[in-house]
C-alpha positions as CSV (number, residue, x, y, z in Angstrom):
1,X,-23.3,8.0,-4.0
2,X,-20.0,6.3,-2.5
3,X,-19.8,4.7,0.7
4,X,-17.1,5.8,1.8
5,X,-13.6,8.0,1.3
6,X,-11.3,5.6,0.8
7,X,-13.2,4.9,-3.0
8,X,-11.7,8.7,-3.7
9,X,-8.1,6.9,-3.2
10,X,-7.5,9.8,-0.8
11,X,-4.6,8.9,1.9
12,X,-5.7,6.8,4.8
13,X,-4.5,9.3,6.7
14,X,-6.7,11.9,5.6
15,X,-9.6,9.3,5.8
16,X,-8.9,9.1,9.6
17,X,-9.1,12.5,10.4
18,X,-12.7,12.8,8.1
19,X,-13.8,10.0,10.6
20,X,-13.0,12.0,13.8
21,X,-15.1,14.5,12.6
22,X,-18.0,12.3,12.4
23,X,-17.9,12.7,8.0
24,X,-17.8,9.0,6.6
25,X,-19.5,9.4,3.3
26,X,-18.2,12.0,0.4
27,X,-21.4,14.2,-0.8
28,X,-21.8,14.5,-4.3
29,X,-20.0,17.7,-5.3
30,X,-16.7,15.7,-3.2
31,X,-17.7,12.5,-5.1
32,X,-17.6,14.2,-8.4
33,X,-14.9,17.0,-8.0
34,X,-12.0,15.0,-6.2
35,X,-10.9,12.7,-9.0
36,X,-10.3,15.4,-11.6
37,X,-8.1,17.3,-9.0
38,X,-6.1,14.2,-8.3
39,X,-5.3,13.8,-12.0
40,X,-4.5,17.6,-11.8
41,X,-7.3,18.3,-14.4
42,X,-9.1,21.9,-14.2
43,X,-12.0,21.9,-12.4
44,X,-15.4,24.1,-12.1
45,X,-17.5,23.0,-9.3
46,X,-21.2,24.2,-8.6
47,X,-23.1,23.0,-5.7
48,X,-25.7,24.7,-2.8
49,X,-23.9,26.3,0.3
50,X,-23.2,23.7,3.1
51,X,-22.6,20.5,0.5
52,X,-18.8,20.5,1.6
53,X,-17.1,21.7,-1.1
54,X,-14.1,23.3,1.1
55,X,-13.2,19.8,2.1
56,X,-13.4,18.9,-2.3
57,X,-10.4,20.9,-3.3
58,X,-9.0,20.9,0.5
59,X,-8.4,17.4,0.7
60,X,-7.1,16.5,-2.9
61,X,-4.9,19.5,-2.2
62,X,-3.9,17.8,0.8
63,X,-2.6,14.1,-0.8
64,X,-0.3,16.6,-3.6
65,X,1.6,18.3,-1.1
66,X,5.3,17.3,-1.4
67,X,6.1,17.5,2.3
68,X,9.9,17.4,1.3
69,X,9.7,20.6,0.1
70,X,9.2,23.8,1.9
71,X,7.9,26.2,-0.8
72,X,4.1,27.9,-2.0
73,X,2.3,24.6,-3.7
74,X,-1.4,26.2,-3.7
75,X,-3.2,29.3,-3.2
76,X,-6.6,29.7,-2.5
77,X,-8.5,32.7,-2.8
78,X,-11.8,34.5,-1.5
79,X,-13.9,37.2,-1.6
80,X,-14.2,38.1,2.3
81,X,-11.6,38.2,5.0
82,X,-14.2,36.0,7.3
83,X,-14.3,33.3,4.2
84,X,-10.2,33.2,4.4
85,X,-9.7,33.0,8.2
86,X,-12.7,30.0,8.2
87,X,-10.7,28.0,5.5
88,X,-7.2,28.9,7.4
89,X,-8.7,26.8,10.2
90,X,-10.1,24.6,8.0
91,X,-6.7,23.2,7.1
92,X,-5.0,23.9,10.4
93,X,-7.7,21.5,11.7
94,X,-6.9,18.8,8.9
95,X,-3.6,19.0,9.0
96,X,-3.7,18.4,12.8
97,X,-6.2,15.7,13.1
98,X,-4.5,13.9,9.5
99,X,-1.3,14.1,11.0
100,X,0.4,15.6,7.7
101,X,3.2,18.3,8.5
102,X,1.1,20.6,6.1
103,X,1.8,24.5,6.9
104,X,-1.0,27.5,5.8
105,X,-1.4,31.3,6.5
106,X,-3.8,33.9,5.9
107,X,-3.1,36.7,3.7
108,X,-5.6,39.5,3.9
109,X,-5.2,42.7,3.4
110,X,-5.8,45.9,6.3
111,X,-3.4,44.0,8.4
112,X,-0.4,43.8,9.2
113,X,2.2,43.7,6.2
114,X,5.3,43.1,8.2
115,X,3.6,40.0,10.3
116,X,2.6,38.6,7.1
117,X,6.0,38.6,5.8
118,X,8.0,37.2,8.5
119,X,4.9,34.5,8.5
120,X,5.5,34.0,4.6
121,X,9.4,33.3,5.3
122,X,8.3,30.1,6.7
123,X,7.9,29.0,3.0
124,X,3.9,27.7,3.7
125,X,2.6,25.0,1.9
126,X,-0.9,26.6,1.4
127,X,-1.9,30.5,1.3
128,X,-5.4,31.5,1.5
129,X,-6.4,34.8,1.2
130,X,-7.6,38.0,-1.0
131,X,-6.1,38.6,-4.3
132,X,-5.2,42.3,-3.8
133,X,-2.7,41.4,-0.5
134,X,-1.3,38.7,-2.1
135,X,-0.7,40.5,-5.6
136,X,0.8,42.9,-3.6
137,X,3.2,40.6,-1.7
138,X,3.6,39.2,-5.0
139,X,5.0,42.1,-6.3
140,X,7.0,42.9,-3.1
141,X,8.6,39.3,-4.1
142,X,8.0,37.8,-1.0
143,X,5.3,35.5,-2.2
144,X,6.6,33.3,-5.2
145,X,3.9,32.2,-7.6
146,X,6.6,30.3,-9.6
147,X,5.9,27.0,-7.4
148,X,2.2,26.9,-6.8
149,X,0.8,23.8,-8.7
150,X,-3.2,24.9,-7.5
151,X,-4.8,27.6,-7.6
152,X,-8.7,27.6,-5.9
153,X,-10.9,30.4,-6.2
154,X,-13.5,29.6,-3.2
155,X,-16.9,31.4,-4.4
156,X,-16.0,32.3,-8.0
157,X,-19.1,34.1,-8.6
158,X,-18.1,37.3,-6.5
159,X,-14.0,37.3,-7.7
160,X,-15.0,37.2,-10.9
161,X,-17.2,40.0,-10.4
162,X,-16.5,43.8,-11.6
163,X,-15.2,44.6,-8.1
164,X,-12.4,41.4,-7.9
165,X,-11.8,39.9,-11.6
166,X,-8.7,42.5,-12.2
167,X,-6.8,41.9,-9.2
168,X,-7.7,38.1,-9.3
169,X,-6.9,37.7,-12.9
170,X,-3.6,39.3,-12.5
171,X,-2.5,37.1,-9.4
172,X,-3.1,34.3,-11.8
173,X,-1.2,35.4,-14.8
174,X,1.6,35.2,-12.1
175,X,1.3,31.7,-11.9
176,X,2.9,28.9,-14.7
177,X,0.7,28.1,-17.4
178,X,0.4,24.7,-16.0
179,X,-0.9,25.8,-12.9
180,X,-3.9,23.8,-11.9
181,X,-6.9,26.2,-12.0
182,X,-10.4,24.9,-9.5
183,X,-13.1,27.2,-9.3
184,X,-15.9,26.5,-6.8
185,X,-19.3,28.3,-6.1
186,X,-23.0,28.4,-5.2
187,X,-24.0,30.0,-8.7
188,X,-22.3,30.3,-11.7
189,X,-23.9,33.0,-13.5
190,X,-22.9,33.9,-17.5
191,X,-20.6,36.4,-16.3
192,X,-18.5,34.5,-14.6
193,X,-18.8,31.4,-16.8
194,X,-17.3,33.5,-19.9
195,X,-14.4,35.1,-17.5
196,X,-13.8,31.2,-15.9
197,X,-13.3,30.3,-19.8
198,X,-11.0,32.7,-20.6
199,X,-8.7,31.2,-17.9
200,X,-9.8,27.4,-17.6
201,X,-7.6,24.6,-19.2
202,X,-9.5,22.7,-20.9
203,X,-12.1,22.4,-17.7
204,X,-14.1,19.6,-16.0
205,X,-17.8,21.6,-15.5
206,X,-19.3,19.7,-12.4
207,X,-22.8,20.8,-11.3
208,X,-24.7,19.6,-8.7
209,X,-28.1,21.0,-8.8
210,X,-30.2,18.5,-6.6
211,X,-32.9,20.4,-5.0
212,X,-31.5,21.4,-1.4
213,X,-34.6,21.0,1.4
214,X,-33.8,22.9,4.7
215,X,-33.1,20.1,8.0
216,X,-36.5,18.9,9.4
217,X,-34.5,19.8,12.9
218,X,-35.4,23.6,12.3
219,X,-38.4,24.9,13.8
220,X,-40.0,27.8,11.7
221,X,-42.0,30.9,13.4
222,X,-43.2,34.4,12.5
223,X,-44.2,37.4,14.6
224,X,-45.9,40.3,12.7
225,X,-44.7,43.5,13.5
226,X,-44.8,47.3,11.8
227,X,-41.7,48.0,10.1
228,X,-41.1,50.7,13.1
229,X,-41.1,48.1,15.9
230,X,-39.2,45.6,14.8
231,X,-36.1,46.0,16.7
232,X,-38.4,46.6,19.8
233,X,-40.0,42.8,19.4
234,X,-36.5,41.7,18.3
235,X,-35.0,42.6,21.9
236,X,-38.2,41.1,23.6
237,X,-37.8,38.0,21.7
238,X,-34.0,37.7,22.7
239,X,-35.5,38.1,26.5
240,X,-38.0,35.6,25.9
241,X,-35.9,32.8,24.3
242,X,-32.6,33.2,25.9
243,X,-30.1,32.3,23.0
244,X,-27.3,30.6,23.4
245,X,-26.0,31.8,19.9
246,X,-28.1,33.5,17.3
247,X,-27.4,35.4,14.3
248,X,-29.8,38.2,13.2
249,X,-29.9,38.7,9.6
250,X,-31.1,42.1,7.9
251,X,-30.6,43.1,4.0
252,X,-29.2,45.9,3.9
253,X,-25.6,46.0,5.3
254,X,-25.4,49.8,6.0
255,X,-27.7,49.1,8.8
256,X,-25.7,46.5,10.5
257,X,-23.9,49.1,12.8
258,X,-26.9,51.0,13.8
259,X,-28.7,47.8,14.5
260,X,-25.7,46.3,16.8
261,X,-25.9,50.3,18.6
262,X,-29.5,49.9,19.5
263,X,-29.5,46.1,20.7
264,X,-26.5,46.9,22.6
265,X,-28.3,50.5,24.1
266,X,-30.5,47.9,25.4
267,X,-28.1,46.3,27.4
268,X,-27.9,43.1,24.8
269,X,-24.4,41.7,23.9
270,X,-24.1,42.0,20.2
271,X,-21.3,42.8,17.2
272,X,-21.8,43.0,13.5
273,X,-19.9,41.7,10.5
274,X,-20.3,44.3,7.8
275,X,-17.8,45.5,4.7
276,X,-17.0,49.1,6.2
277,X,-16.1,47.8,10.1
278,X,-12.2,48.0,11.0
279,X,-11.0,44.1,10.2
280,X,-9.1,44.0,13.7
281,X,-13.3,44.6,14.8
282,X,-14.5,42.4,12.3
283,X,-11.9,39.6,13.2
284,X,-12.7,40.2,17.3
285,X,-16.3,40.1,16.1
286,X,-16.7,36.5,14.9
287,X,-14.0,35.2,17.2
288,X,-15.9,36.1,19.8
289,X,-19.1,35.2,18.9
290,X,-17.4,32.0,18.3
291,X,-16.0,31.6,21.6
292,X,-19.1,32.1,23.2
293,X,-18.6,36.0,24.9
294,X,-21.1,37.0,22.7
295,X,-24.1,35.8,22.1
296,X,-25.4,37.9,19.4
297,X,-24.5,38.3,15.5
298,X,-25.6,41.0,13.1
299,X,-24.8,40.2,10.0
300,X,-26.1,41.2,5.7
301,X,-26.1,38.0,3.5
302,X,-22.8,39.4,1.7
303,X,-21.2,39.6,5.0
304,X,-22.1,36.1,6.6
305,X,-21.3,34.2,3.3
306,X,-19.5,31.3,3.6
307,X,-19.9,31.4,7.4
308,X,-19.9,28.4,9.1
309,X,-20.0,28.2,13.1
310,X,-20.6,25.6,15.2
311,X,-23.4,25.6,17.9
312,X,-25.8,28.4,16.3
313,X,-29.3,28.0,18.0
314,X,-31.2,30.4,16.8
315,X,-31.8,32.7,13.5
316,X,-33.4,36.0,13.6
317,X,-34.8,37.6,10.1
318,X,-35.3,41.2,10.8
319,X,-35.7,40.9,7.1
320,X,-36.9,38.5,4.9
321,X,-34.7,37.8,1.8
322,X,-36.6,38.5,-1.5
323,X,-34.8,35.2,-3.2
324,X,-36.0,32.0,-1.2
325,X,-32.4,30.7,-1.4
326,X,-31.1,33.3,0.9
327,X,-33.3,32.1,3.5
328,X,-32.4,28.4,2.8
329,X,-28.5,29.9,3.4
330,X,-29.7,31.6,6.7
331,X,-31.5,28.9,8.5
332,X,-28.7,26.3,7.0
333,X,-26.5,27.9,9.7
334,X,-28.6,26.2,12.4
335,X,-29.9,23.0,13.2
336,X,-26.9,21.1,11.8
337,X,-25.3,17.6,12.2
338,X,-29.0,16.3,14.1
339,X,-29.5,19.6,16.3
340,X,-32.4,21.6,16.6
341,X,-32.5,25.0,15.6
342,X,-35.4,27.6,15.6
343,X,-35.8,30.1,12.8
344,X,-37.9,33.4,13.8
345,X,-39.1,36.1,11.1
346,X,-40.4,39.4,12.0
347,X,-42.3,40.4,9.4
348,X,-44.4,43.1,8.2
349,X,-48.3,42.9,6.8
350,X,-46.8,43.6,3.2
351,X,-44.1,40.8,3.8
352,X,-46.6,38.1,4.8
353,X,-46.6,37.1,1.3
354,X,-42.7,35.7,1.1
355,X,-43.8,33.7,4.4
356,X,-46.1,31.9,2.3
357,X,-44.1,31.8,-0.9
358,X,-40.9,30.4,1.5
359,X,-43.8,27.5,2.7
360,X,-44.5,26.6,-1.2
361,X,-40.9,26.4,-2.5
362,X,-39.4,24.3,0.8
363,X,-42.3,22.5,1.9
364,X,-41.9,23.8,5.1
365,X,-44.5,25.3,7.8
366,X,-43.8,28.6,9.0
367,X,-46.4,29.3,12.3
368,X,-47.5,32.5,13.4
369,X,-47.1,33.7,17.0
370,X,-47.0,36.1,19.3
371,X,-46.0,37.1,23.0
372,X,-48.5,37.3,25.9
373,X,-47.0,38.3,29.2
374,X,-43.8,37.5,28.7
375,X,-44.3,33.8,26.7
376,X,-44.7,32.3,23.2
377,X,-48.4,31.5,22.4
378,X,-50.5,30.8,19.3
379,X,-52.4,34.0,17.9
380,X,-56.0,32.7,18.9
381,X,-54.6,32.4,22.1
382,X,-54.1,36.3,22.8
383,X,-57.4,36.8,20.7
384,X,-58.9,35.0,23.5
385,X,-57.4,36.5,26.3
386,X,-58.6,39.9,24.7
387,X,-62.1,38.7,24.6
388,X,-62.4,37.9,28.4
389,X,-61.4,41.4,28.8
């Protein structure tokens, strides 16, 4: 592992604004990724969610601007609105704290189209986005592909899917043939690898598949509860512990709505993030949450990939996730950079069993509990209080 940035040969500029952000050392997928780009070489990068590989293809993106030009030099695309806005302030924020006059917008689509056009006449350096708006703007001719020099697909696993490959695959046949092609992602299943070779030039394969153990700063408990009551020890729970920001995952996003109209029938601040809300709600819905007027966050797995807020103290499982590396994803989102974070499951008698499977894979201790007059206490404790009656 490198010491430090400035071994990448990435502009001292850049270097300065990593260090204001308290990041000194690249991790390994940066360590291994960012010299290929520099040299303009194809890239496919694989590495857990959270091991920075934004910053991978952001920053070597960065250093190739030509700032003397004000024309489309890289697009980067994603498979949820949420993922493009995060990255869009991603590079506002680097571009700020770097110094470098580089220029970005969001392209997404239920939006406006007309705002995103007199935004594009600005000539931006760097367009993020979903590859059905900006095919479409393509089209229109107010986007030119002509210029771009990289193109990033950020989570290539889910736009190379059934649902995104066409559209994705036809915004890059816009591009030059000597477009620079980087594909990141969390898996790389077959699928995808056989569609990435159908496009890749000729590709550097980087995978980074050290085991990922969740932060020792998380605290893990469980509450058992009939499948019938959970949302009723949910909103006790939330009285109990006070949150200052928590996200509350369930599997199945078709709930999500339901589940913010019942917490919120009991007088508790929340929103969703789900694939069927309007995105003006969606976008109110996380900027919100992130601002602090909300305190609550329902949210699927699908909808809450790639999320990444700051200050999240607690995470809620209405549901636990059957794969164990969902749940290494969920409580990832708390507990970060040397804070604590507290994980709670509620879990039924049949679900017990992923508790202890969870334990087994991360070496972790998840405790049982349960509430007695308004606290926190260990089982035996209640079991005892029962007895003296």
């Amino acid at each position: 592992m490198l010491t430090s940035f400035n071994q990448l040969e990435l502009d001292e500029a850049l270097v300065v604004a990593l260090q204001q952000e308290g990041i000194i050392k690249p991790t390994a997928i940066q360590e291994q990724t960012i010299p290929f780009i520099l040299k303009n070489k194809d890239v496919v990068g694989q590495s857990e969610t959270g091991t920075g590989k934004t910053l991978a293809y952001l920053l070597p993106i960065f250093q190739k601007i030509d700032l003397q030009k004000r024309e489309t030099q890289a697009m980067i695309l994603t498979p949820t609105h949420e993922l493009a806005i995060q990255i869009q302030r991603e590079i506002e924020n680097l571009a700020k704290e770097s110094g470098l006059a580089v220029t970005s917008t969001a392209i997404i689509g239920n939006v406006n189209i007309t705002r995103q056009i007199e935004k594009l006449k600005e000539k931006q350096h760097i367009i993020v986005g979903s590859s059905g708006r900006i095919l479409e703007l393509i089209q229109k001719k107010k986007i030119s592909a002509q210029t771009i020099k990289t193109m990033v697909l950020d989570e290539a696993d889910r736009l190379l899917d059934e649902n995104n490959s066409q559209s994705v695959k036809a915004v890059i046949k816009t591009t030059l043939s000597r477009t620079q092609l980087l594909m990141f992602s969390a898996t790389l299943p077959p699928a995808t690898l056989q569609h990435a070779a159908e496009l890749l030039k000729n590709p550097e394969v980087i995978r980074i598949t050290d085991k990922l153990m969740i932060a020792p700063t998380i605290t893990h408990l469980y509450f058992m509860a009939e499948q019938r009551d959970k949302i009723e020890v949910l909103r006790k729970l939330i009285r109990m512990v006070i949150p200052t920001r928590a996200l509350i995952f369930i599997n199945r996003s078709e709930e999500i709505e339901k589940m913010v109209g019942r917490l919120k029938f009991h007088g508790l601040e929340a929103e969703g993030i789900y694939g069927g809300a309007n995105k003006t709600e969606r976008r109110k819905a996380m900027d919100d949450f992130r601002s602090g007027k909300i305190s609550l966050l329902v949210a699927s797995d699908l909808a809450a990939r790639g999320l990444d807020i700051k200050g999240i103290t607690h995470i809620f499982n209405l549901d636990l996730p059957e794969d164990p590396q969902l749940y290494l994803h969920r409580v990832g989102r708390t507990g970060r950079a040397g804070e604590t974070g507290i994980a709670i499951s509620i879990v039924s008698a049949k679900e017990v069993f992923y508790i202890k499977r969870l334990e087994s894979t991360f070496e972790i201790i998840i405790s049982p509990k349960e509430m007695l007059q308004g606290k926190i206490v260990e089982p035996k404790a209640k079991a005892a209080l029962i007895r003296k009656r």
